[in-house]
GUSE-458705 format. One record per residue: chain; z, x, y of N, C-alpha, C, CB in turn; residue number from 1. Coordinates in nm, 3 decimals, always signed. Glycine has a CB too. Layout:
BEGIN
["A", [Z, X, Y], [Z, X, Y], [Z, X, Y], [Z, X, Y], NUM]
...
This chain:
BEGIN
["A", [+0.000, +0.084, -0.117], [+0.000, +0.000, +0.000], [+0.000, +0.089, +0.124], [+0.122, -0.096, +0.000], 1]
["A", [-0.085, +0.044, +0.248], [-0.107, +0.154, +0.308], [-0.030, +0.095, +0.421], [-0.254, +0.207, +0.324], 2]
["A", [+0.060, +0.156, +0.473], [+0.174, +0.139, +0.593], [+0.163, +0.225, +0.665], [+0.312, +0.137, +0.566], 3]
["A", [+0.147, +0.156, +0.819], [+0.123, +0.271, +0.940], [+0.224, +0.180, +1.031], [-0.070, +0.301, +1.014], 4]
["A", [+0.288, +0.321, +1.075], [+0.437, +0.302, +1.182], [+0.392, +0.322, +1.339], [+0.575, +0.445, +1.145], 5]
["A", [+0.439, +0.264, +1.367], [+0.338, +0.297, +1.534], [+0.467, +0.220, +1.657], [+0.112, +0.159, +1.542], 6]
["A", [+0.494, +0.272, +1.778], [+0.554, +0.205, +1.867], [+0.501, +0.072, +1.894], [+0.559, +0.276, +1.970], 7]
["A", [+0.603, -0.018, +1.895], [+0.604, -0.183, +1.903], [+0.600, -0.232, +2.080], [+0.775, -0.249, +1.816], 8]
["A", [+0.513, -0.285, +2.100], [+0.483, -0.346, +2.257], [+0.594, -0.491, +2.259], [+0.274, -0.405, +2.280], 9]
["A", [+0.617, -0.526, +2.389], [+0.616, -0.643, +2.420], [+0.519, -0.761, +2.371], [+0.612, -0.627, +2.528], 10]
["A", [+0.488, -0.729, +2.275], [+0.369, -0.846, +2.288], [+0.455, -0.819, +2.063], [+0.104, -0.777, +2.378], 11]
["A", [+0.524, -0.773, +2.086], [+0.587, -0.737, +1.923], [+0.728, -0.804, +1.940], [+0.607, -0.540, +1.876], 12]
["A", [+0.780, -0.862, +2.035], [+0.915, -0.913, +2.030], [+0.949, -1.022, +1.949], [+0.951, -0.946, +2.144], 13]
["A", [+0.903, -1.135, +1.909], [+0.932, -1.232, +1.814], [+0.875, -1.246, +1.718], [+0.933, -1.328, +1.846], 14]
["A", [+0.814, -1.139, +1.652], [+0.786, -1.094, +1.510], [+0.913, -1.014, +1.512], [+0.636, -1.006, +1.475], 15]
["A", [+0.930, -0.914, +1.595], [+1.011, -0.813, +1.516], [+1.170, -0.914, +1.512], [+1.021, -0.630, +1.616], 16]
["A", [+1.168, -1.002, +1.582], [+1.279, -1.075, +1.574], [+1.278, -1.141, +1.408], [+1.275, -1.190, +1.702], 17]
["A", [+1.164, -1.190, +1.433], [+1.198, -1.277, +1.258], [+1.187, -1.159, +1.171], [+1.059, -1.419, +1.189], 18]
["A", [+1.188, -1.087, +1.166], [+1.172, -0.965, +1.051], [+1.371, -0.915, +1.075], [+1.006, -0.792, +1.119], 19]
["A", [+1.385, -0.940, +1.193], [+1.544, -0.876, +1.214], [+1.603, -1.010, +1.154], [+1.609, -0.830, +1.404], 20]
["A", [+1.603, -1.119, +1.149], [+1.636, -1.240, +1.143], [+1.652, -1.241, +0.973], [+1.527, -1.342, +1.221], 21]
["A", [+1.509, -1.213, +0.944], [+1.515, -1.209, +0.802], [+1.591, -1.107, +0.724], [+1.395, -1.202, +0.762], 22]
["A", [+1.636, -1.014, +0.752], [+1.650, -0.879, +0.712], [+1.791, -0.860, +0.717], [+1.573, -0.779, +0.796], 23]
["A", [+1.882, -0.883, +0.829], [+1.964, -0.821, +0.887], [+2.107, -0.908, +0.788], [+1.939, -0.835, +1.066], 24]
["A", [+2.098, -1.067, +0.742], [+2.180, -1.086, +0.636], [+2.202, -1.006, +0.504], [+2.152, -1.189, +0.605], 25]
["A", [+2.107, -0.949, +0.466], [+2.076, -0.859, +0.384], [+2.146, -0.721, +0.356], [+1.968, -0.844, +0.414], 26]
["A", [+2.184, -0.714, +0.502], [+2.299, -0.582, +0.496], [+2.462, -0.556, +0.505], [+2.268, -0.511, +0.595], 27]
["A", [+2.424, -0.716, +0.529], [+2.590, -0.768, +0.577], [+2.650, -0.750, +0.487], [+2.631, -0.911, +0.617], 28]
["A", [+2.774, -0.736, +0.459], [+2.881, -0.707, +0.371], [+2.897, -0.829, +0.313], [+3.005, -0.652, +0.430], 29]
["A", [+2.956, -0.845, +0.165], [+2.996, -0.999, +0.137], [+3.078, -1.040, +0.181], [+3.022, -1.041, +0.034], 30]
["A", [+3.144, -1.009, +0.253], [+3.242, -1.107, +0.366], [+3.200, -1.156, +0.483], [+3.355, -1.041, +0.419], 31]
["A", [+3.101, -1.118, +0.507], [+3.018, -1.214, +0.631], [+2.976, -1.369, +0.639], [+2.887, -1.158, +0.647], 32]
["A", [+3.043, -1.426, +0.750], [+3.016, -1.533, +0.695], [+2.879, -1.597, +0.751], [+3.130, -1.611, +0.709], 33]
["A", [+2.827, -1.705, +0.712], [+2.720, -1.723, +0.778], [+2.708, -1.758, +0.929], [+2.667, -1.806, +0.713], 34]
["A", [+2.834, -1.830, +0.984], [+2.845, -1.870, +1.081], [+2.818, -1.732, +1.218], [+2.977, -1.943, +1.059], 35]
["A", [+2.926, -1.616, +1.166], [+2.893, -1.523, +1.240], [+2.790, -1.413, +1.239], [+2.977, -1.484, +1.247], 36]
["A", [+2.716, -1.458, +1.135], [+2.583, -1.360, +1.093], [+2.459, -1.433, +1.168], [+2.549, -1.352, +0.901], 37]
["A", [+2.471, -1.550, +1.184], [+2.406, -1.623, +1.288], [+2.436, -1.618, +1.445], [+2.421, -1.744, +1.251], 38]
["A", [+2.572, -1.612, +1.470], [+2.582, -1.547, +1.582], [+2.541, -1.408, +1.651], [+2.675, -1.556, +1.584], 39]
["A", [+2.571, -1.324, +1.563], [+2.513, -1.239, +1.548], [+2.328, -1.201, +1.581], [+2.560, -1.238, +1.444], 40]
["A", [+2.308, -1.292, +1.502], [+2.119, -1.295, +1.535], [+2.067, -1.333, +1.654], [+2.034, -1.397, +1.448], 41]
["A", [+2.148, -1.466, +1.685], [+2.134, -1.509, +1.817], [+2.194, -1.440, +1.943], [+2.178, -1.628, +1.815], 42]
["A", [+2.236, -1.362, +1.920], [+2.297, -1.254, +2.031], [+2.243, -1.107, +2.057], [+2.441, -1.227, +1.994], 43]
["A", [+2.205, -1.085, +1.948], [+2.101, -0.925, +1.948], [+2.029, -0.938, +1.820], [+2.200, -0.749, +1.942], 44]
["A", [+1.977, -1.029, +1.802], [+1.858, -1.030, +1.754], [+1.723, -1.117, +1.752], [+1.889, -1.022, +1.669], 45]
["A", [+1.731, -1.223, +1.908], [+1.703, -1.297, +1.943], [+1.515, -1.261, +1.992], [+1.817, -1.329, +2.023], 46]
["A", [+1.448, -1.320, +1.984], [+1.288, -1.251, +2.046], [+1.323, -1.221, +2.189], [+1.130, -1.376, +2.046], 47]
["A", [+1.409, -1.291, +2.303], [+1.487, -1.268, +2.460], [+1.530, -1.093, +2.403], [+1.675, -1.413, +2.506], 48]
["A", [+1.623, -1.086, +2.335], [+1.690, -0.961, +2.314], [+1.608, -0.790, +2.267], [+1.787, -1.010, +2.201], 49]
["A", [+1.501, -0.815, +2.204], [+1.392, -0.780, +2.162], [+1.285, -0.734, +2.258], [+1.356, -0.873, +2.094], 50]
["A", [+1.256, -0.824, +2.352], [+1.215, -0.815, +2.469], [+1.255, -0.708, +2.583], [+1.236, -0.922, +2.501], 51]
["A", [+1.431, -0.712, +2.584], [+1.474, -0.689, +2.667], [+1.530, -0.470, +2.562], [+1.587, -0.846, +2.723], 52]
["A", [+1.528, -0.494, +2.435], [+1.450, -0.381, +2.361], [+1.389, -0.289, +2.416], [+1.361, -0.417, +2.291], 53]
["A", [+1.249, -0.343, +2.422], [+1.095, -0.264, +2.427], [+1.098, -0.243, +2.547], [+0.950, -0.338, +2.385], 54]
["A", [+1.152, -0.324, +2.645], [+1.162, -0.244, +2.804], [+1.250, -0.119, +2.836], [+1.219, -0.345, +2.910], 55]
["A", [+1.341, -0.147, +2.785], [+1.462, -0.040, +2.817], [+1.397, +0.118, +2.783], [+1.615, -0.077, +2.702], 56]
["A", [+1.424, +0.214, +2.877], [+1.375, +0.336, +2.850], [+1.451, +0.424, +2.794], [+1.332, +0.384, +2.943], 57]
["A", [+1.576, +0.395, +2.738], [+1.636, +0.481, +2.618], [+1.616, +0.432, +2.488], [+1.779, +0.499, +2.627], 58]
["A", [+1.566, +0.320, +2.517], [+1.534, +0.288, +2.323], [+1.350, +0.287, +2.286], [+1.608, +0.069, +2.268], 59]
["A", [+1.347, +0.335, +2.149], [+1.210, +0.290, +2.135], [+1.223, +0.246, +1.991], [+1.092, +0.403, +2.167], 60]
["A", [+1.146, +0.127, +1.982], [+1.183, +0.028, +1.841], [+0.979, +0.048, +1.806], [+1.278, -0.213, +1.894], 61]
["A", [+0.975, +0.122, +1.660], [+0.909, +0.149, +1.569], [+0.869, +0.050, +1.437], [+0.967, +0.247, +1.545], 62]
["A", [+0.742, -0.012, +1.446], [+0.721, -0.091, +1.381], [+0.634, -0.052, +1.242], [+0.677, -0.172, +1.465], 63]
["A", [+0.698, -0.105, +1.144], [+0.584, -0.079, +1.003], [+0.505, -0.205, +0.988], [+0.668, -0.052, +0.835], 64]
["A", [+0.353, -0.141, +0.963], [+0.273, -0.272, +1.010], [+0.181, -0.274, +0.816], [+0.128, -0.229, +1.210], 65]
["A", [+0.160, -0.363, +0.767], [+0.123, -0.340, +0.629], [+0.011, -0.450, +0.616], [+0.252, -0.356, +0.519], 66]
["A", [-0.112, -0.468, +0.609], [-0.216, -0.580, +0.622], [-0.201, -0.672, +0.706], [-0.236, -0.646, +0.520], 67]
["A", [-0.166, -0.611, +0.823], [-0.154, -0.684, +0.974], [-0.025, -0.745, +1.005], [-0.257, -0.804, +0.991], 68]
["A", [+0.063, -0.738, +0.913], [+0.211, -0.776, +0.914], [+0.329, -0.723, +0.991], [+0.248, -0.760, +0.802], 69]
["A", [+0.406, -0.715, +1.043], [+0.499, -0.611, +1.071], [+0.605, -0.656, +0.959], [+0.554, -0.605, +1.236], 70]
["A", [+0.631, -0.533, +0.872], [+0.679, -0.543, +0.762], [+0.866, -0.493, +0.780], [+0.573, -0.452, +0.666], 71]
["A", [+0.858, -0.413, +0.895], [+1.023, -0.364, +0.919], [+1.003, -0.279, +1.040], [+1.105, -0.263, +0.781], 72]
["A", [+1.125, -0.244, +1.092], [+1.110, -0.207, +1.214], [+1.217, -0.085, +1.188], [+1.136, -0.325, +1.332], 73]
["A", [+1.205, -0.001, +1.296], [+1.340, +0.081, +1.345], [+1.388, +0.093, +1.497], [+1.321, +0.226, +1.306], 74]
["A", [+1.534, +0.105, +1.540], [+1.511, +0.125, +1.695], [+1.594, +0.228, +1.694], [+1.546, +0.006, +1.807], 75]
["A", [+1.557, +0.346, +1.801], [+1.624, +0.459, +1.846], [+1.651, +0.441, +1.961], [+1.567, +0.572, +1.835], 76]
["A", [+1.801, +0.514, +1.992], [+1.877, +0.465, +2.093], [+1.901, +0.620, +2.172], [+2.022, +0.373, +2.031], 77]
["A", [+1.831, +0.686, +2.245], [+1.874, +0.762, +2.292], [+1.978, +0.769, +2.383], [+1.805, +0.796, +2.313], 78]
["A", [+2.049, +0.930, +2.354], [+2.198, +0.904, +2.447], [+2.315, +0.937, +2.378], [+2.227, +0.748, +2.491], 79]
["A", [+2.441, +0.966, +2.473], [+2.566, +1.023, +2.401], [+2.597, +0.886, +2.356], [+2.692, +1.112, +2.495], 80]
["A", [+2.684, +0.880, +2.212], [+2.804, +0.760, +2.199], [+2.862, +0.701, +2.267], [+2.892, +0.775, +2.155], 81]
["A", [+2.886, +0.608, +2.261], [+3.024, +0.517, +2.431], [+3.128, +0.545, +2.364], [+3.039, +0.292, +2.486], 82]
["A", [+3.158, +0.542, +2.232], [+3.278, +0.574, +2.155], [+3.324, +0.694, +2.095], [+3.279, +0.506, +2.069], 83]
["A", [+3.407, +0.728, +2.208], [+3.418, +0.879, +2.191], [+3.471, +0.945, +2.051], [+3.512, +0.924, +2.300], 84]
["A", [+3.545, +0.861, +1.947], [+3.554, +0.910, +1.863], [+3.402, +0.958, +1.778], [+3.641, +0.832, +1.816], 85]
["A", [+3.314, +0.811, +1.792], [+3.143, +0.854, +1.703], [+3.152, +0.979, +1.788], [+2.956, +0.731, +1.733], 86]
["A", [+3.143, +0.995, +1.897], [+3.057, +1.114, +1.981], [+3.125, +1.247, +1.919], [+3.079, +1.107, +2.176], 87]
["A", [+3.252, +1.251, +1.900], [+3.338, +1.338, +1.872], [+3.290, +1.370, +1.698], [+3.495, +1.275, +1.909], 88]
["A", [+3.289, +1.258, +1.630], [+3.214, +1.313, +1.510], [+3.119, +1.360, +1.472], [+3.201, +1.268, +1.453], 89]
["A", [+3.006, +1.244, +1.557], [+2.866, +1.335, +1.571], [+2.812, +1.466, +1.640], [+2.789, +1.263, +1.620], 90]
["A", [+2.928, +1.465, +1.728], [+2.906, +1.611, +1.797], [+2.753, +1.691, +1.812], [+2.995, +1.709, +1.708], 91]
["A", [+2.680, +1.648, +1.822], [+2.560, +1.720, +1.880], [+2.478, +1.644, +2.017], [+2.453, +1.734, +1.752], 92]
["A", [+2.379, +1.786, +2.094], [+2.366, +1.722, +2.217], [+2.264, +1.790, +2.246], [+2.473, +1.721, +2.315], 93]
["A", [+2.140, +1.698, +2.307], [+2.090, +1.493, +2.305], [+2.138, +1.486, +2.173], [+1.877, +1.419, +2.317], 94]
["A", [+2.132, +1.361, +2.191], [+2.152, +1.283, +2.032], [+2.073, +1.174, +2.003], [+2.294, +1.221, +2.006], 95]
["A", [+2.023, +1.100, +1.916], [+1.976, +0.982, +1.884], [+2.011, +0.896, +1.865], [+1.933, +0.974, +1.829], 96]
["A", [+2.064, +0.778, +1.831], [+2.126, +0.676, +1.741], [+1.996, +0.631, +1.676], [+2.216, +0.550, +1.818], 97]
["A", [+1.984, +0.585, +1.559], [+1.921, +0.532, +1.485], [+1.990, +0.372, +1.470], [+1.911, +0.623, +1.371], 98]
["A", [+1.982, +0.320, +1.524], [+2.054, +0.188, +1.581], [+2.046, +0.068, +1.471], [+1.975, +0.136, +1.728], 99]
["A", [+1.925, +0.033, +1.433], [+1.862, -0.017, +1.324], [+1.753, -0.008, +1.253], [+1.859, -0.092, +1.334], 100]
["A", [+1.751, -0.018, +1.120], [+1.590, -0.019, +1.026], [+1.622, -0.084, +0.933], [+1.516, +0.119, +0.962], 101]
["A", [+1.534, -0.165, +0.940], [+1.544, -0.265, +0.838], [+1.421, -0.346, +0.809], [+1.646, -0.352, +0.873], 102]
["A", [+1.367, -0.354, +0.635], [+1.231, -0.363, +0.561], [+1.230, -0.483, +0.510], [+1.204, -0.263, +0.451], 103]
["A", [+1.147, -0.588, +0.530], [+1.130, -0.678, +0.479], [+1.183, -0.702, +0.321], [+1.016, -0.683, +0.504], 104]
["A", [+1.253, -0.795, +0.233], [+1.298, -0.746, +0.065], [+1.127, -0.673, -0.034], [+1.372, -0.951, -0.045], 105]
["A", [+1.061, -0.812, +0.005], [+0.958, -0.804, -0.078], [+0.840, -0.660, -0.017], [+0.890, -0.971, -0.077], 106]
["A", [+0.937, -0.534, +0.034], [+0.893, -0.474, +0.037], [+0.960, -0.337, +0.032], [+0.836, -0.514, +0.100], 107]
["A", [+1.056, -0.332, -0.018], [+1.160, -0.258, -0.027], [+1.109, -0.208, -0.173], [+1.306, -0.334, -0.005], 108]
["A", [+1.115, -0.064, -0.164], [+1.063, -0.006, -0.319], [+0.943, +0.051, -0.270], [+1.029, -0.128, -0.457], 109]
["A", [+0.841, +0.054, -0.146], [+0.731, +0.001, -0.138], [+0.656, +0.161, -0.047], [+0.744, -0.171, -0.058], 110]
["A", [+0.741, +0.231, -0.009], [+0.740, +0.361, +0.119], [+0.734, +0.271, +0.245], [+0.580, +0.488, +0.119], 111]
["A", [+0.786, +0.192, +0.277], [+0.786, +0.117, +0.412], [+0.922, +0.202, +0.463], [+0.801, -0.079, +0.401], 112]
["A", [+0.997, +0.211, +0.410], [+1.190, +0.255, +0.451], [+1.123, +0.418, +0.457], [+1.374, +0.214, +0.271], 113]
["A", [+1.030, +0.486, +0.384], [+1.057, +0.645, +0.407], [+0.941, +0.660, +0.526], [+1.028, +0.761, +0.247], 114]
["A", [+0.857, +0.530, +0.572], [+0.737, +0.588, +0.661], [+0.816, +0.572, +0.812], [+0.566, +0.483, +0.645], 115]
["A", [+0.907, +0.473, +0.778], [+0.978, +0.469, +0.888], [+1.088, +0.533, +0.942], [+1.002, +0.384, +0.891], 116]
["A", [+1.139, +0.622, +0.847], [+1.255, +0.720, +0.849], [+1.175, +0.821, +0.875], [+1.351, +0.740, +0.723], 117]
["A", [+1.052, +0.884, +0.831], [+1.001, +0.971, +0.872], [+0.925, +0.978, +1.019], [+0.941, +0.991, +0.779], 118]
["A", [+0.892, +0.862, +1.053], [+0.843, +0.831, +1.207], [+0.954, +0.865, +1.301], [+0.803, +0.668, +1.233], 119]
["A", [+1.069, +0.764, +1.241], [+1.192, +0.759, +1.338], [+1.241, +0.968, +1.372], [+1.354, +0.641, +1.224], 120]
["A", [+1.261, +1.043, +1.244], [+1.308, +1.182, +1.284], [+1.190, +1.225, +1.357], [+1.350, +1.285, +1.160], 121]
["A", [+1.092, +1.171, +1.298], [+0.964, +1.309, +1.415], [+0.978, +1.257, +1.544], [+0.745, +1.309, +1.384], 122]
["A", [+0.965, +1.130, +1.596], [+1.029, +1.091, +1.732], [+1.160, +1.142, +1.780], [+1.045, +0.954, +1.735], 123]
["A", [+1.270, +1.136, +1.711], [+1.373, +1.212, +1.725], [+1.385, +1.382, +1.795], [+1.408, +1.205, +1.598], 124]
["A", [+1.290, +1.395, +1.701], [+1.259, +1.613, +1.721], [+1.157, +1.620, +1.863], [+1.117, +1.719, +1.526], 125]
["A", [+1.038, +1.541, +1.828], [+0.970, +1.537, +1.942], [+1.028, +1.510, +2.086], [+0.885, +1.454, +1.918], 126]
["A", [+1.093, +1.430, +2.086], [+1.182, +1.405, +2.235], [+1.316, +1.527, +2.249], [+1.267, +1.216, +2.228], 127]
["A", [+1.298, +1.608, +2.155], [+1.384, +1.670, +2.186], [+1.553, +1.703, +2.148], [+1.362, +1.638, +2.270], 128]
["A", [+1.573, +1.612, +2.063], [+1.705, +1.555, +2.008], [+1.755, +1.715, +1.903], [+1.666, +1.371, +1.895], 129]
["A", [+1.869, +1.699, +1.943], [+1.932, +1.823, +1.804], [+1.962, +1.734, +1.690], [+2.106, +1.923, +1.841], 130]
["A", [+1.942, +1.618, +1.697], [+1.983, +1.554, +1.570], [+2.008, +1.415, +1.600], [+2.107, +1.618, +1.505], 131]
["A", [+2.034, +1.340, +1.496], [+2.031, +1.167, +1.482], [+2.172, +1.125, +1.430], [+1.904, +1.103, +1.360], 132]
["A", [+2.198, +1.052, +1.451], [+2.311, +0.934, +1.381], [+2.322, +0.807, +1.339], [+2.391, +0.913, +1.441], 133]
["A", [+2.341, +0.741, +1.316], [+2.389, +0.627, +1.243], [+2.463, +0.579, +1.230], [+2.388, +0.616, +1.173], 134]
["A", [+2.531, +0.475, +1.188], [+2.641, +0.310, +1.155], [+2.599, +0.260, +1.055], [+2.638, +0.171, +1.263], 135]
["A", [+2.647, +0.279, +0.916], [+2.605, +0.190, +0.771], [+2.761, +0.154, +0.707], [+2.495, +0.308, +0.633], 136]
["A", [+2.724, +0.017, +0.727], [+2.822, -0.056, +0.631], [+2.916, +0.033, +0.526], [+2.733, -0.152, +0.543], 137]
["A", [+3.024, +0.008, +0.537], [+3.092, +0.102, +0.406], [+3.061, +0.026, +0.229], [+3.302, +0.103, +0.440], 138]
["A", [+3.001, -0.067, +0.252], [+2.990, -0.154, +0.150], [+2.874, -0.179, +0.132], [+3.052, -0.258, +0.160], 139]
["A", [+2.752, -0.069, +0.202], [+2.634, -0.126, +0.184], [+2.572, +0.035, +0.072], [+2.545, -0.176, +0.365], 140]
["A", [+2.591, +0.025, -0.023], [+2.550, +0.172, -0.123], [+2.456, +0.233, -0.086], [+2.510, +0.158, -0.266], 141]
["A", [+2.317, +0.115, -0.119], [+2.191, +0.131, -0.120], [+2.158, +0.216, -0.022], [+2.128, +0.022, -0.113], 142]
["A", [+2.170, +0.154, +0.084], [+2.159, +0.202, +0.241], [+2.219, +0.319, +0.242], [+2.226, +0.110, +0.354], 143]
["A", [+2.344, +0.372, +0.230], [+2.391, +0.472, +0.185], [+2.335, +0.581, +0.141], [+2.445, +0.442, +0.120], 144]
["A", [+2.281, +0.532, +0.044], [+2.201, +0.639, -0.056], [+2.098, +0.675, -0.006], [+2.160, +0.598, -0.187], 145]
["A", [+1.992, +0.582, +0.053], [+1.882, +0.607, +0.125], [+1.914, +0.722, +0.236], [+1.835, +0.475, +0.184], 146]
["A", [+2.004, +0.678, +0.347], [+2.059, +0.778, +0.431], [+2.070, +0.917, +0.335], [+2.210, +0.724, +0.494], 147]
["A", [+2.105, +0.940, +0.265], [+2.192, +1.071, +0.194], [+2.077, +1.151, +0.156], [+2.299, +1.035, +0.047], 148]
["A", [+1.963, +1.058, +0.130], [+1.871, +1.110, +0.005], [+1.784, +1.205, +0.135], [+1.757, +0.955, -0.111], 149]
["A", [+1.754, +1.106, +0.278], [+1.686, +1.162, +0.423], [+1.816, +1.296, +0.444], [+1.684, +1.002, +0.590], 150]
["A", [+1.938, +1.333, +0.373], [+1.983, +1.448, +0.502], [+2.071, +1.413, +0.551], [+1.902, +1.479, +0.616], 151]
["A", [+2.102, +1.304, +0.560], [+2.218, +1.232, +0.660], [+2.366, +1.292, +0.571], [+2.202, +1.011, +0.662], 152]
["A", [+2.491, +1.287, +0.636], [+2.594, +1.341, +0.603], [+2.706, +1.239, +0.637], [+2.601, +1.469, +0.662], 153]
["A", [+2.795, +1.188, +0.601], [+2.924, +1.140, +0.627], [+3.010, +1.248, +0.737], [+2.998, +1.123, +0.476], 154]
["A", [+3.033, +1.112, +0.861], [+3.119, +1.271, +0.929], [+3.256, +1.159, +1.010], [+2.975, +1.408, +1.107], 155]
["A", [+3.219, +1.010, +1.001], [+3.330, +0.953, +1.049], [+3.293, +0.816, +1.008], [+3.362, +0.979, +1.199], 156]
["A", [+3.363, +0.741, +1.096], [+3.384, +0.588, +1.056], [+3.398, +0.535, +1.184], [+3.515, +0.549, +0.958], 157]
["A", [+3.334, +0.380, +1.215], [+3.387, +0.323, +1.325], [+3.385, +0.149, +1.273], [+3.289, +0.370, +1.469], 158]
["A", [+3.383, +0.087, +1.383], [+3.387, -0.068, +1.379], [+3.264, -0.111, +1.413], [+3.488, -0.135, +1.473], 159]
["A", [+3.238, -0.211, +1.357], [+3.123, -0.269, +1.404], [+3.129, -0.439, +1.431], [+3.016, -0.229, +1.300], 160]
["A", [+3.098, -0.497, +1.500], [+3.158, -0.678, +1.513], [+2.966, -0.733, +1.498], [+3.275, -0.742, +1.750], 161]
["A", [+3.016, -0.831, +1.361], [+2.892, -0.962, +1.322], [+2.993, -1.065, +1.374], [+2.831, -0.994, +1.120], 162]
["A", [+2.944, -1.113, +1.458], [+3.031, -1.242, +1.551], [+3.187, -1.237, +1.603], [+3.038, -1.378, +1.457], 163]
["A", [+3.228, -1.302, +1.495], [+3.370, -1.290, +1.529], [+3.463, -1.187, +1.399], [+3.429, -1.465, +1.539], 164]
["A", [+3.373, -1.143, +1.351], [+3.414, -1.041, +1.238], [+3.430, -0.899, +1.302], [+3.298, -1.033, +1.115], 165]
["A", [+3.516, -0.854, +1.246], [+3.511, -0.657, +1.267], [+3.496, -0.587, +1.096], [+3.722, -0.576, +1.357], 166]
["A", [+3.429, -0.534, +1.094], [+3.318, -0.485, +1.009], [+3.347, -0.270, +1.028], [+3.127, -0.571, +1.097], 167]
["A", [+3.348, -0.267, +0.883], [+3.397, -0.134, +0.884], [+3.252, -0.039, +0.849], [+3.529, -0.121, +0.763], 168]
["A", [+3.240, +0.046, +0.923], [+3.091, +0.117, +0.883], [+3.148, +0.284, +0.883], [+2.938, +0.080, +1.027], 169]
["A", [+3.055, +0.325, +0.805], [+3.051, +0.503, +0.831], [+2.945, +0.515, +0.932], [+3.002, +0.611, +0.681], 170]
["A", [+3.001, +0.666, +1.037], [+2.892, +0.714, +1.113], [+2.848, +0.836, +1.038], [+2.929, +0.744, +1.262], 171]
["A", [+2.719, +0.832, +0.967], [+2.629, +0.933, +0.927], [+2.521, +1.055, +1.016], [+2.555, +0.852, +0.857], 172]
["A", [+2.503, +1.102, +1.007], [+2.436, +1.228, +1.129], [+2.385, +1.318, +1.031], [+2.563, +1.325, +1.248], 173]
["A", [+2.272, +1.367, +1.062], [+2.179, +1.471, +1.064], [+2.138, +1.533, +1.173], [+2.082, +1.438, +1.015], 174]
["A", [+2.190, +1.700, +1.158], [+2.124, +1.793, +1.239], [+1.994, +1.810, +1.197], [+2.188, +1.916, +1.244], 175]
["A", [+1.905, +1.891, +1.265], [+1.784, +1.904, +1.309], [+1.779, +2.089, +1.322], [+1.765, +1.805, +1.458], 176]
């Protein structure tokens, strides 16, 4: 299957929304409930929110496009941590956040997750970054593993809130 990753326009905001929409229960921990996993969507993951994405000039959200589809996305968040403990763990400077990526199911298995991990670091290096980071569920393996298998390292832990939930994640990082 031939997948090409390419920067996502404004004119990509409510696709990449239903692909976040679709996707993003998927990573939630089993204690999420639906109520706040919907809040959640409707709050930053909305096609408005998406929008307001692709404008911002520290992020750039990376789309996998597969027989005209957008099949999963990624967004990089350039910039130090707000939370000085992540910053303190991740310790390197520029930095990236790798904010989100996330692949359609019925395409997972597929090189959609490595064309986009590999887009996301060469954007990373190209702008200049000493390295990337991350936020993955402590309960999400898969994801986990994927991270581990790219390079990524365990170096701390923070919080993360799906609505009215607080949600425990590792911060992962790769130097460069």
């Amino acid at each position: 299957m031939l997948v090409t990753v390419d920067r996502a326009g404004l004119w990509d905001a409510e696709a990449l929304s239903d692909v976040a929409a679709a996707t993003f229960p998927l990573a939630c921990p089993p204690g999420a409930t639906p109520d706040d996993i919907e809040i959640f969507i409707s709050d930053v993951l909305s096609g408005e929110r998406f929008g307001e994405y692709l404008t911002d000039p520290t992020r750039t959200v990376l789309k996998a496009v597969t027989g005209g589809d957008i099949v999963g996305y990624t967004m990089l968040h350039a910039g130090e941590p707000a939370d000085p403990q992540v910053a303190a763990a991740v310790n390197l400077s520029p930095v990236v956040e790798i904010s989100k990526m996330y692949v359609l199911p019925g395409h997972h298995g597929s090189g959609v997750s490595k064309a986009l991990m590999r887009a996301a670091l060469e954007r990373a290096r190209d702008d200049g970054a000493a390295g990337v980071w991350l936020g993955v569920n402590q309960e999400n393996q898969r994801a986990q593993r994927f991270y581990l298998k790219h390079g990524f390292q365990r170096v701390g832990t923070k919080t993360f809130h799906v609505g009215n939930q607080l949600h425990h994640d590792y911060v992962m990082r790769l130097a460069f």
